[in-house]
C-alpha positions as CSV (number, residue, x, y, z in Angstrom):
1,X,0.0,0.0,0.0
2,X,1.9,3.1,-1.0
3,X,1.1,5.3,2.2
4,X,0.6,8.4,-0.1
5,X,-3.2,7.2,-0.3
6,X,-4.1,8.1,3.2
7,X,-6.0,11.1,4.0
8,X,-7.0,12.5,7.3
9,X,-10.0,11.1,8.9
10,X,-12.9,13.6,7.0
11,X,-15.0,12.6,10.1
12,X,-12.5,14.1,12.9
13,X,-9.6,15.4,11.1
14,X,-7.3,12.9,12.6
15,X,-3.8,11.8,10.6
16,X,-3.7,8.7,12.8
17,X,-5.0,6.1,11.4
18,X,-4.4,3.0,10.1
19,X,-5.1,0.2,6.7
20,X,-8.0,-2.0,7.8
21,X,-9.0,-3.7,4.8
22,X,-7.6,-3.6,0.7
23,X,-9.4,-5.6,-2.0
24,X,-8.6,-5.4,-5.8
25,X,-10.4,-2.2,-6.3
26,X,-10.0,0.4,-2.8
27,X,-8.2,0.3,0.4
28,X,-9.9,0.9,3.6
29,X,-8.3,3.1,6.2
30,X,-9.7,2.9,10.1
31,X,-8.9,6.4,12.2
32,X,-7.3,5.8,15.6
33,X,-9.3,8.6,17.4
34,X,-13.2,8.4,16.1
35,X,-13.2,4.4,14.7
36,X,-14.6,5.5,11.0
37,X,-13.3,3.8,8.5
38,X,-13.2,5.3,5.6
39,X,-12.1,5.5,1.5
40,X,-9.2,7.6,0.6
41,X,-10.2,10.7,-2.1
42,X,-8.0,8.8,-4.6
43,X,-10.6,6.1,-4.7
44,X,-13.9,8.3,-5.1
45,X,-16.3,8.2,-7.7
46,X,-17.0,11.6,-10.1
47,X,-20.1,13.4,-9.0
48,X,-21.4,12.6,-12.7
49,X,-20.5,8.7,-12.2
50,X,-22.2,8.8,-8.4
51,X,-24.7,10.5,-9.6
52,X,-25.4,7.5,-12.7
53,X,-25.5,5.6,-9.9
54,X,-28.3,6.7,-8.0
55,X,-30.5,7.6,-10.9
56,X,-30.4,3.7,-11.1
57,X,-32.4,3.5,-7.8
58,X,-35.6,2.5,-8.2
59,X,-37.5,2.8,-4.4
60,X,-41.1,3.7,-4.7
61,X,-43.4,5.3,-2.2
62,X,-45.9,2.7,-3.4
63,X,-43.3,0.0,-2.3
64,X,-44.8,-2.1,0.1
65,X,-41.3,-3.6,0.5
66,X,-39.5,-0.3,0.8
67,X,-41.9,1.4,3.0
68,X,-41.6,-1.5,5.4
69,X,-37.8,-1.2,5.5
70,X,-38.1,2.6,6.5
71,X,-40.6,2.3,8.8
72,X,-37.7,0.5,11.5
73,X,-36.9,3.9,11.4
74,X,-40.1,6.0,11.2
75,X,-42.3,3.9,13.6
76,X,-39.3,4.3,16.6
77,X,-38.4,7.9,15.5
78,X,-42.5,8.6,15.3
79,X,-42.7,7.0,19.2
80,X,-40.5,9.8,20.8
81,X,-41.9,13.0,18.8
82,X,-44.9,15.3,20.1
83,X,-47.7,15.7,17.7
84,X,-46.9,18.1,14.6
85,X,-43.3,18.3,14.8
86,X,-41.3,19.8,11.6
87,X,-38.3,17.6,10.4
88,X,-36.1,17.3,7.9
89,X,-35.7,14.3,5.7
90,X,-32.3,14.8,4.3
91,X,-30.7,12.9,1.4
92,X,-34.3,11.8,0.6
93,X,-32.9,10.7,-2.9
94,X,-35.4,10.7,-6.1
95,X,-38.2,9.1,-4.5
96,X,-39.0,10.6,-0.9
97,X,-41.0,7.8,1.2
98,X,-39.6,8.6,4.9
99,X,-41.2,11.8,4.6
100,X,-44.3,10.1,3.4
101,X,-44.3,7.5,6.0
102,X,-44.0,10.5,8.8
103,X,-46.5,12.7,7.3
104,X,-48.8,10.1,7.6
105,X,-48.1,10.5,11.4
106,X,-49.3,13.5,11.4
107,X,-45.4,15.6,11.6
108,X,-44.7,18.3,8.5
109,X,-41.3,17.7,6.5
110,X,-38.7,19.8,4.4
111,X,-36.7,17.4,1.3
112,X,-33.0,18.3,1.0
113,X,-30.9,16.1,-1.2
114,X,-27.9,17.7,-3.0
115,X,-28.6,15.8,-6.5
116,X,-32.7,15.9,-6.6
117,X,-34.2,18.6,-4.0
118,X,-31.1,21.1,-3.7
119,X,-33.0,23.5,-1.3
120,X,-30.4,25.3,0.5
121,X,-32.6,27.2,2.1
122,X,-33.7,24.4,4.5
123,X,-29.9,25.0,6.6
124,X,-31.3,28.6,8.0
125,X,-34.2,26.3,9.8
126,X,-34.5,24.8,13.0
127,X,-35.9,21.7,12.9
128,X,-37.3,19.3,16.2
129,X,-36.0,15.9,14.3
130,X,-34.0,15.1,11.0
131,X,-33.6,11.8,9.5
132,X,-31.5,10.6,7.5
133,X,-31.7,7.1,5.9
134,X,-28.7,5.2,4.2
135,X,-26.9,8.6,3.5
136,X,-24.2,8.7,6.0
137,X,-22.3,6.3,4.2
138,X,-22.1,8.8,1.3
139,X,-20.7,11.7,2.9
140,X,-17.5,12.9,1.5
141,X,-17.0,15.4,4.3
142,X,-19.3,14.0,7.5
143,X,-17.5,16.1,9.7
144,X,-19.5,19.5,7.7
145,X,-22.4,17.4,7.4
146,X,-23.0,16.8,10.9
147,X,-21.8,19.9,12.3
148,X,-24.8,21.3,10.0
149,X,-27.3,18.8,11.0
150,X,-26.3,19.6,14.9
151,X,-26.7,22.9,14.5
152,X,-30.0,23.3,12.4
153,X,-31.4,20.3,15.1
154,X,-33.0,22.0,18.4
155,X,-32.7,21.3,21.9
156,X,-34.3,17.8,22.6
157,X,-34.5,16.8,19.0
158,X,-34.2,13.9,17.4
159,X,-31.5,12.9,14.6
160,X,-32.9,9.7,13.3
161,X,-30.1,7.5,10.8
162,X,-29.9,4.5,9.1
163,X,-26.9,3.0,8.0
164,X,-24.8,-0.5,8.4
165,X,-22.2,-0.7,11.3
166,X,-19.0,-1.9,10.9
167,X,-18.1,-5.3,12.5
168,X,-15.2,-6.9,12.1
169,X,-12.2,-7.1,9.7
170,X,-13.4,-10.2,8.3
171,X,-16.8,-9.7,8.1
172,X,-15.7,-5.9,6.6
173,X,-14.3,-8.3,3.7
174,X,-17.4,-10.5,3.6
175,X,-19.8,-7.5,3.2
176,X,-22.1,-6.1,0.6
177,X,-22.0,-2.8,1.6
178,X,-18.4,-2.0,0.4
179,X,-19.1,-3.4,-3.2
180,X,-21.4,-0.1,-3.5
181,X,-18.6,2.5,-4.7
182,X,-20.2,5.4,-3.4
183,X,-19.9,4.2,-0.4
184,X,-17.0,5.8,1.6
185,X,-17.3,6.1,5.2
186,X,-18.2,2.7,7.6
187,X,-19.3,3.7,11.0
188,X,-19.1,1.7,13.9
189,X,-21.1,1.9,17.0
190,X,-17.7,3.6,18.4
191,X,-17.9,5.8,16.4
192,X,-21.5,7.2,17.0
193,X,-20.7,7.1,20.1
194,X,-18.0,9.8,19.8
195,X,-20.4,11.6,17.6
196,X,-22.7,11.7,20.6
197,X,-19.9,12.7,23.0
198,X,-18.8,15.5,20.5
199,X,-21.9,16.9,20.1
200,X,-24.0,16.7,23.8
201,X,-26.4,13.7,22.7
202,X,-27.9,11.0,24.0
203,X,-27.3,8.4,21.8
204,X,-29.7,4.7,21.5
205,X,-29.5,2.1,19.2
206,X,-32.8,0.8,18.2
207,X,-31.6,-1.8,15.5
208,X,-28.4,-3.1,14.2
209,X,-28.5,-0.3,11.4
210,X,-31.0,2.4,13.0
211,X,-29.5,5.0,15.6
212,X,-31.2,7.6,17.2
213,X,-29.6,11.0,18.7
214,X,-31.5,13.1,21.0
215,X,-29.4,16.7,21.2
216,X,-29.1,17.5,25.1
């Protein structure tokens, strides 16, 4: 592994880090301070060739299927809100259906994705829960990310995430998730967990890929 493909952890800026998995097409470096392991720059996709990606995404509101897999997330995230809450359903993709699922609960929602609802306008609100489903692991810089969804997120809200956590070494190799290319960052329950320390949460996991943050 030439060492000149390493960044600094884009999660918390750390240089210590070290190689936790290479297969024939990326290498995967784990930081020493925040546990993320994550895809050197040198290995990401064009925005044009991640973007061909997603347009091949197919999820449909009417998708029994896919509104079932959301709702491990809505049904929970739903059980701790007050009636009529605003949230945010960021990185809703082409086809919202989380927002659907919660409107249904009765709560009001803003769409913010940066490739099919770019509404900048959503990061001067304040919002009493955001969720975000099977984004995370997109993020080129999660550090700006969540320092955005912290701040826009008020006092007692909820940030509501789905994403697959990071096991082992060998079951890192094994797994399906890092044959998607545009995924670049692997988080591990150690690592939400300094994401809750660094930003005052309460932090609960509610399913092996479902994590909840309630902001102190």
């Amino acid at each position: 592994m030439d060492i000149s493909t390493k960044s600094p952890c884009p999660l918390c800026g750390s240089n210590e880090s070290d190689l936790f998995f290479e297969d024939k097409k990326r290498a995967y470096w784990r930081c020493c301070h925040c546990l993320l392991v994550f895809v050197p720059t040198c290995y990401w996709l064009s925005i044009e060739d991640e973007k061909d990606i997603y347009d091949l995404h197919e999820n449909s509101t009417q998708d029994p299927g896919y509104r079932q897999f959301l709702s491990r997330l809505s049904q929970p995230l739903s059980e701790r809100l007050a009636p009529k809450q605003q949230g945010l359903d960021f990185g809703c993709g082409p086809g919202p259906t989380l927002s659907v699922l919660l409107e249904e609960q009765g709560h009001q929602l803003d769409l913010y994705d940066p490739f099919y609802y770019n509404n900048p306008s959503v990061f001067n609100k304040d919002y009493d829960f955001i969720c975000s489903t099977e984004v995370v692991e997109h993020m080129s810089d999660p550090n700006k990310e969540f320092v955005k969804l912290f701040k826009m997120l008020k006092r007692g809200g909820w940030l509501g995430i789905m994403t697959k956590l990071v096991m082992d070494e060998h079951a890192f190799g094994q797994w399906h998730y890092i044959q998607d290319m545009t995924h670049i960052c692997f988080y591990s329950r150690s690592t939400f967990e300094y994401l809750a320390q660094r930003f005052d949460a309460e932090l609960r996991f509610v399913a092996n890929d479902v994590i909840l943050l309630n902001k102190k």
